[in-house]
C-alpha positions in Angstrom: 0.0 0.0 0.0 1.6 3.4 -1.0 2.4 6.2 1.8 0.7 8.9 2.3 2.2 12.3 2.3 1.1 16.1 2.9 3.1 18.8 1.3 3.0 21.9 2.7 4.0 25.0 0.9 3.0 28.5 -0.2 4.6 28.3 -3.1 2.3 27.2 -6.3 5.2 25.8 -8.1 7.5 24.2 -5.4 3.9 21.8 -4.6 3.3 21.3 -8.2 7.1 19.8 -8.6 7.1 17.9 -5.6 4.1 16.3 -6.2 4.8 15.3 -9.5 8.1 14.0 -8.0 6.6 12.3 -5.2 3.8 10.5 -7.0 6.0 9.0 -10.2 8.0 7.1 -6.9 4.7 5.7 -6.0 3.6 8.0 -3.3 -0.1 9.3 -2.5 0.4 13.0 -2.3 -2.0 15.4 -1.0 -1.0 19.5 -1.0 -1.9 22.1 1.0 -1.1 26.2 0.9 -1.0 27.1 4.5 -1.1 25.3 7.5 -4.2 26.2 8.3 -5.4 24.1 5.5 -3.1 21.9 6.0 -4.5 21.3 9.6 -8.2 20.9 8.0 -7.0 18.5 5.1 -5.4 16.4 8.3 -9.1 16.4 9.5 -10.8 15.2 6.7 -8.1 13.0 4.7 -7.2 9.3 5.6 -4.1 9.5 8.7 -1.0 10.3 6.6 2.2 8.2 6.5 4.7 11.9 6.2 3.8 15.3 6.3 6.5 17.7 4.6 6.1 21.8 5.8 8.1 24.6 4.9 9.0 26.5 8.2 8.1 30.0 6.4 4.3 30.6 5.7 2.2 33.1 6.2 -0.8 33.1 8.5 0.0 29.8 10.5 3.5 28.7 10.1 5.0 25.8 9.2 6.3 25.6 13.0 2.9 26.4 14.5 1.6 24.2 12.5 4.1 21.1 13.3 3.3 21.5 16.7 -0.2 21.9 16.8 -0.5 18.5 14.0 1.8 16.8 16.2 -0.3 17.3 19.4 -3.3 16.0 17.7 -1.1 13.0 16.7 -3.6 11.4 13.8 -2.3 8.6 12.4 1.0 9.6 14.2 2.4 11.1 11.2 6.5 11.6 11.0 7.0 15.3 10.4 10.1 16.9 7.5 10.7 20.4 7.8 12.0 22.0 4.7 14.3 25.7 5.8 15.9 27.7 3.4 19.6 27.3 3.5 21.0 29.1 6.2 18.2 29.2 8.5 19.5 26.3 10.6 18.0 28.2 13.8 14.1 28.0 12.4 14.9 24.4 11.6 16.4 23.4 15.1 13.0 25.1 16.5 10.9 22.7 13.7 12.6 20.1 15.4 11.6 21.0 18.9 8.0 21.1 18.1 7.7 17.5 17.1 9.8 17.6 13.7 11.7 14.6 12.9 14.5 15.6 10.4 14.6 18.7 8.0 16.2 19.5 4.5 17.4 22.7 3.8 16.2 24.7 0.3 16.9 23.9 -2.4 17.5 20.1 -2.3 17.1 17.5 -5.4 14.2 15.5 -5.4 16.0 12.6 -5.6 17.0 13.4 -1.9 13.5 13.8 -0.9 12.9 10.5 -2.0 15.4 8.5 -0.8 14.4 9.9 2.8 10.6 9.2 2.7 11.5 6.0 1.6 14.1 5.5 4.3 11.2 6.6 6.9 8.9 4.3 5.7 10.8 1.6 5.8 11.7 2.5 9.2 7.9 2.6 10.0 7.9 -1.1 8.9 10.6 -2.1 11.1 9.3 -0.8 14.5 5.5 -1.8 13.4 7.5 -5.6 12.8 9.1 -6.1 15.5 7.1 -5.1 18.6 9.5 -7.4 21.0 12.3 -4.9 20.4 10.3 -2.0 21.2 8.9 -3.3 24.4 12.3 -4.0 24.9 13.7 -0.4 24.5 11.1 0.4 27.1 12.8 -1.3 29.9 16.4 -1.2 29.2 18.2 1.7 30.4 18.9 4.4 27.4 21.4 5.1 25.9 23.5 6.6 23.1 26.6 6.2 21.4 27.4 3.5 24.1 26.7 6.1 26.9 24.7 4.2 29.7 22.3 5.7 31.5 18.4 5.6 32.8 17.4 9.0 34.4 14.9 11.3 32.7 17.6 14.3 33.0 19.8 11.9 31.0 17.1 11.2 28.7 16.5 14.9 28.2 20.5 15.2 27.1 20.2 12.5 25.0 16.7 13.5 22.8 18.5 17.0 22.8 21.8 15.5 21.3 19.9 13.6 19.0 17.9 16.7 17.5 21.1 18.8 16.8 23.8 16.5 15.8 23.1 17.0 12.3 23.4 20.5 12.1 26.6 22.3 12.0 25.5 24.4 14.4 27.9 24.9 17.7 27.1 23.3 20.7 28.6 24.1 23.9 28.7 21.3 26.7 28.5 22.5 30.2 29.0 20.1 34.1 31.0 19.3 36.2 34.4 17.6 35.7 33.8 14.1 34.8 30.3 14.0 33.6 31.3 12.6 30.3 31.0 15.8 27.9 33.7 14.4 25.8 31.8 11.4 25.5 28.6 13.4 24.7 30.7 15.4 22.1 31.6 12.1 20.5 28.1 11.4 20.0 27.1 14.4 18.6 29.5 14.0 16.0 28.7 10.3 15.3 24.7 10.6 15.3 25.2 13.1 12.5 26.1 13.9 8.8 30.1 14.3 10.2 30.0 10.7 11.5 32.8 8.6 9.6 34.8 11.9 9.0 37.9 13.3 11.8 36.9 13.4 15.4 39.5 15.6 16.9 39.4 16.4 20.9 42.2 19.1 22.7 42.0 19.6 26.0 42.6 23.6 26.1 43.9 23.4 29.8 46.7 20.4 29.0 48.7 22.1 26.7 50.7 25.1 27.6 49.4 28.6 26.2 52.4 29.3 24.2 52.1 26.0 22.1 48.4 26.4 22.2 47.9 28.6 18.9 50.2 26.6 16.7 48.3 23.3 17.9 44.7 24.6 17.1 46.1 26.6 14.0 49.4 25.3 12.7 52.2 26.7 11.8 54.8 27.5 8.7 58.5 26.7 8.4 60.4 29.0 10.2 57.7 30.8 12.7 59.6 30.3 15.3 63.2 28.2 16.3 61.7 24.5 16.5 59.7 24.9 13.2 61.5 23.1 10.2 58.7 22.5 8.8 55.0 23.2 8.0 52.7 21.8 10.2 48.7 21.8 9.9 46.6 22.6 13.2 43.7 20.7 14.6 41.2 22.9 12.4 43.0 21.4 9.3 43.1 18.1 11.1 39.2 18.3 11.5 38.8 19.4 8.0 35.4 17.8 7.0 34.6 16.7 10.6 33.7 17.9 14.5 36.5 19.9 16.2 36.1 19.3 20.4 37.7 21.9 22.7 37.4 20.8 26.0 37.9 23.2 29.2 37.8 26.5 26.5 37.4 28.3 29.5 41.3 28.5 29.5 42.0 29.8 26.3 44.2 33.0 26.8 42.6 36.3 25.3 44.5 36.3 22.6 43.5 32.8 21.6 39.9 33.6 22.1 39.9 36.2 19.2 41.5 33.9 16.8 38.9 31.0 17.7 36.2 33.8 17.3 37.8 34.7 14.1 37.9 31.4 12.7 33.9 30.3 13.6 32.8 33.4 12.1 34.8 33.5 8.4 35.3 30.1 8.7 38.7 30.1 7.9 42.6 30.2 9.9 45.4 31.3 9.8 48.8 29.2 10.5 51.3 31.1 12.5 53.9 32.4 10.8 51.7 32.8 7.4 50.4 35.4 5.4 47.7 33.4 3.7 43.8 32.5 4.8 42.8 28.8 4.8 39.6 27.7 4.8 38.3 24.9 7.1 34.8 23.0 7.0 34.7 22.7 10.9 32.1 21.5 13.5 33.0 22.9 16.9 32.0 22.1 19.8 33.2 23.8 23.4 32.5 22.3 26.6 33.4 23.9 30.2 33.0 23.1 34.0 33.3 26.8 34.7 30.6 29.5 34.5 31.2 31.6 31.2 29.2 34.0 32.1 30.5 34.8 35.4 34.0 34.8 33.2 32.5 37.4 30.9 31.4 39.7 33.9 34.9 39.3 35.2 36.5 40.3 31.9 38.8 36.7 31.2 36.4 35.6 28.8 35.0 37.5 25.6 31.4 38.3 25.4 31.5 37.8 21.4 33.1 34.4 21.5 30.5 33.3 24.1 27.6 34.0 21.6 29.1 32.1 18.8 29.7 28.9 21.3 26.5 29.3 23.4 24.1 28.7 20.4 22.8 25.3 21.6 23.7 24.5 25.3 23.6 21.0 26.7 24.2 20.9 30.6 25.0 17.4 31.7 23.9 16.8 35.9 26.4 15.5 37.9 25.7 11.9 39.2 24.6 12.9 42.4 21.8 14.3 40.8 20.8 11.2 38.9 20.9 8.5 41.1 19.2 5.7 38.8 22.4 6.1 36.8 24.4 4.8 39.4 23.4 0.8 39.2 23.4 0.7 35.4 26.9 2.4 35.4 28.4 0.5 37.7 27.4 -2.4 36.4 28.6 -1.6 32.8 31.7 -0.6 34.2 31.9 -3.6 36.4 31.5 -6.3 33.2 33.5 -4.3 30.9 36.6 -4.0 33.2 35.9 -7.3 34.6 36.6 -8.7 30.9 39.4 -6.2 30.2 41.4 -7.3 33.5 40.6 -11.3 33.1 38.0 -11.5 35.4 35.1 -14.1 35.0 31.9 -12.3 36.5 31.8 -8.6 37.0 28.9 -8.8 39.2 28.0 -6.1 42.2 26.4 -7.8 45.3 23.3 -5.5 46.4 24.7 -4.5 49.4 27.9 -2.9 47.4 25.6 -1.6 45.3 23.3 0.3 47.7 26.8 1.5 48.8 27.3 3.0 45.7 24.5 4.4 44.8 24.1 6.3 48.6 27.6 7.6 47.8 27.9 11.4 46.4 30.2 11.0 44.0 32.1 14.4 43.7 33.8 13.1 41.0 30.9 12.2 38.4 31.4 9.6 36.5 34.8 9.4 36.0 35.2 8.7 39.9 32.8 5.8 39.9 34.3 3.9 37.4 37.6 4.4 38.7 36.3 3.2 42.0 34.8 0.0 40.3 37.9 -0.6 38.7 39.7 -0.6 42.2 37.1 -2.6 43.5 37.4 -5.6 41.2 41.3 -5.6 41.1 40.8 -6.0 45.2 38.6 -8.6 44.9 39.3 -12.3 45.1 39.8 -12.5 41.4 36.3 -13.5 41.1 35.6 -10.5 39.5 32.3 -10.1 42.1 32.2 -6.5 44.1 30.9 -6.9 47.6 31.1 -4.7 50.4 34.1 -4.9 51.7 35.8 -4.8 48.1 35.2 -0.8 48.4 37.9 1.5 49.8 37.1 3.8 52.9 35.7 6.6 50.8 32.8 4.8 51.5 32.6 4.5 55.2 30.9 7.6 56.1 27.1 7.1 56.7 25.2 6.8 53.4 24.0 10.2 52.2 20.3 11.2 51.7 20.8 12.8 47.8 17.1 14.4 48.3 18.1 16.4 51.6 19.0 20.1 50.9 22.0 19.8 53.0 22.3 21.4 56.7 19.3 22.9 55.7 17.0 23.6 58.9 13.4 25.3 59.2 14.0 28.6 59.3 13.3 30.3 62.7 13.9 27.0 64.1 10.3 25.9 63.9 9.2 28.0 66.4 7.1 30.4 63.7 4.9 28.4 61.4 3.2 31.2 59.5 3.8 31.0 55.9 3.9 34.5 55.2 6.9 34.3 57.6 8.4 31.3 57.2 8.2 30.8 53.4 10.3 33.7 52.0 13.0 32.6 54.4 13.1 29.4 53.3 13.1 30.5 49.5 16.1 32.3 50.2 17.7 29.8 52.1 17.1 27.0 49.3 18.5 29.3 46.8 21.8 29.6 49.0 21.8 26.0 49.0 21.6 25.7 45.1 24.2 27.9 44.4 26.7 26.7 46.6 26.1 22.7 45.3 26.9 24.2 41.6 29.4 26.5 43.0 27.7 29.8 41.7 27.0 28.8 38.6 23.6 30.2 38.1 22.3 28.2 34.8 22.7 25.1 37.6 21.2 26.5 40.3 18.4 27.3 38.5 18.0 23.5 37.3 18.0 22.5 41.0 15.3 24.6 41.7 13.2 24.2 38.7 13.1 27.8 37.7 14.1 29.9 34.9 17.3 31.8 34.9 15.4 35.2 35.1 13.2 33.8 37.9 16.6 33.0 40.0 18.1 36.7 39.0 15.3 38.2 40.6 15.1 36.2 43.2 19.0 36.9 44.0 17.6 40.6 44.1 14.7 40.3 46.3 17.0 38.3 48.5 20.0 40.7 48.4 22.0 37.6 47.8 23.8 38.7 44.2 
């Protein structure tokens, strides 16, 4: 039975084509001019297989009308947005509303094609094989190998998957250890980069005065050690995803160079006269608070706009407790197999060790700990209790209490209108001292907007 697809388009001509298009590869194609009609023709048409909207419309646009078609969900269609080229931002925002991919004006119909028929046959798959979707359901999610089973996780990962084929810049921020490299990497192999260069610098592990020729190259004779040309990591990454880790320490002069080359998309080697032009993905992550940088005046305003266009902030584990027991159990089988080991199994009492545990060092921390853990073993390659070192031997920690936190006035005045603004401010103190004044994670602790928490810090006296 043929699929069924809605075009939606303003343009007279740009319908006529694609339908022609889409109907000679054995489609059923209705049209419509506006998503208003569009919406109607939903209504009264069999439940389509694709519908295709141009973001740009007038009256209802093509992103009104994604979302609002989405939220009626008949016949759960699969939604394309078509942007003109260079309008990456309206796109990213098609995909927000309920958008599943997007091709950016003009594109050959042969393209179009091969997509719709790549989504269908997609559509067969999953409508197949039930088992392996009730399956998805209950194992943990994941993404480019990344284990994990919280919603916040989830949230990262449905974000990651919306923008990674874009070349839009993405800028990672968390705590040390909270795998932004690893999220970077799948950024760069869930999109249209994957298969081409992959190139990570840590920005804080090379000295500053090798730091430009590393990112930018540098020509025979710059300076006493160069005998002979040598490309940068932007040449290296040619084609691919460029990740600077910790750009927070970029020196000033650095950061006008990296500015220079995102906006003209070109460098410069040192020691050369001539512009080179690189075909670069970048992506920035930090554990420090950019903006706090800027205000201080070690990190440029400018540069932070270009790398702040899509943010992704990963939680630390603490946060995300139901990551703990898939992770360390990943971590345990994987090492287990690495180092010999027959089982790489966690008894339940080391694990509700684990998991009552704060980890201040994310990620990275635990699955050095597990690795510690099964190399004191028995050689078993099974974790119990007493396989864990003495950071563990404190009383278990309550990761839902706020702290030293006590009821303001000591209990003693239960009147809301006394004792609720005092305990507002006192949960906001909390907040920004467990993400070190960094105000974009307060804010996620407290489930409040950025501009809520900036009043707040006002009314409170406490910026």
């Amino acid at each position: 039975m043929a699929a069924k697809v809605l075009v939606v388009d303003d343009e007279e001509s740009l319908r006529h084509m694609l339908s022609m298009t889409l109907s000679r590869a054995g489609f059923q194609v209705w049209t419509a001019a506006s998503g208003d009609e569009a919406l109607e023709t939903i209504r009264k048409s069999p439940p389509f297989d694709v519908c295709l909207s141009d973001v740009r419309m007038p009256g209802m646009d093509g992103l009104t009308f994604i979302e609002q078609a989405a939220r009626a969900r008949k016949g759960e269609p699969t939604f394309l947005a078509m942007s003109a080229y260079g309008d990456e931002q309206m796109a990213i925002e098609a995909l927000r509303r309920g958008a599943f991919d997007y091709l950016s004006k003009p594109f050959e119909p042969e393209t179009l094609v091969m997509k719709l028929r790549m989504l269908m046959e997609r559509r067969r798959l999953q409508v197949e094989a039930p088992s392996t979707k009730t399956t998805s359901r209950t194992a943990p999610p994941g993404l480019g190998g990344i284990v994990a089973a919280s919603p916040q996780m989830e949230r990262v990962f449905k974000t990651v998957r919306k923008v990674a084929s874009f070349p839009t810049t993405v800028l990672l921020t968390g705590e040390t250890g909270t795998g932004k490299e690893r999220i970077a990497g799948a950024l760069h192999t869930e999109g249209r980069r994957a298969g081409r260069p992959f190139v990570a610098v840590n920005c804080a592990a090379i000295p500053s005065a090798l730091l430009e020729s590393e990112l930018f190259g540098h020509a025979k004779g710059a300076f006493t050690d160069a005998s002979s040309d040598r490309p940068g990591l932007f040449e290296e990454a040619d084609g691919g995803t460029l990740f600077l880790d910790e750009v927070a320490e970029l020196p000033t002069v650095l950061q006008v160079k990296l500015l220079r080359a995102l906006v003209e998309k070109e460098i410069r080697r040192v020691g050369e006269g001539r512009h080179i032009p690189v075909d670069v993905r970048v992506i920035a992550a930090t554990s420090r608070d950019l903006t706090a940088m800027v205000e201080a005046g070690s990190f440029r305003e400018d540069l932070l706009y270009r790398l702040d266009v899509v943010t992704i902030h990963l939680p630390p584990l603490r946060s995300r407790p139901e990551d703990i027991p898939p992770l360390a159990q990943h971590f345990a089988a994987r090492l287990a197999d690495r180092l010999g080991l027959a089982a790489g199994e966690i008894t339940e009492e080391a694990m509700r060790i684990l998991t009552s545990y704060a980890w201040p060092g994310n990620v990275r921390e635990l699955e050095n700990a597990i690795e510690r853990a099964l190399v004191l073993s028995d050689g078993d390659g099974r974790i119990t209790a007493a396989d864990l070192d003495e950071r563990f031997d404190g009383p278990p920690r309550d990761l839902t209490e706020t702290g030293d936190l006590e009821l303001p006035g000591g209990g003693k005045d239960l009147t809301l209108k006394v004792v609720l603004p005092k305990l507002e401010r006192a949960l906001i103190k909390e907040a920004l001292e467990r993400s070190d004044g960094h105000r974009g994670r307060a804010s996620q602790l407290l489930g409040i907007s950025q501009r809520t928490l900036s009043s707040k810090l006002k009314e409170y006296e406490l910026s």
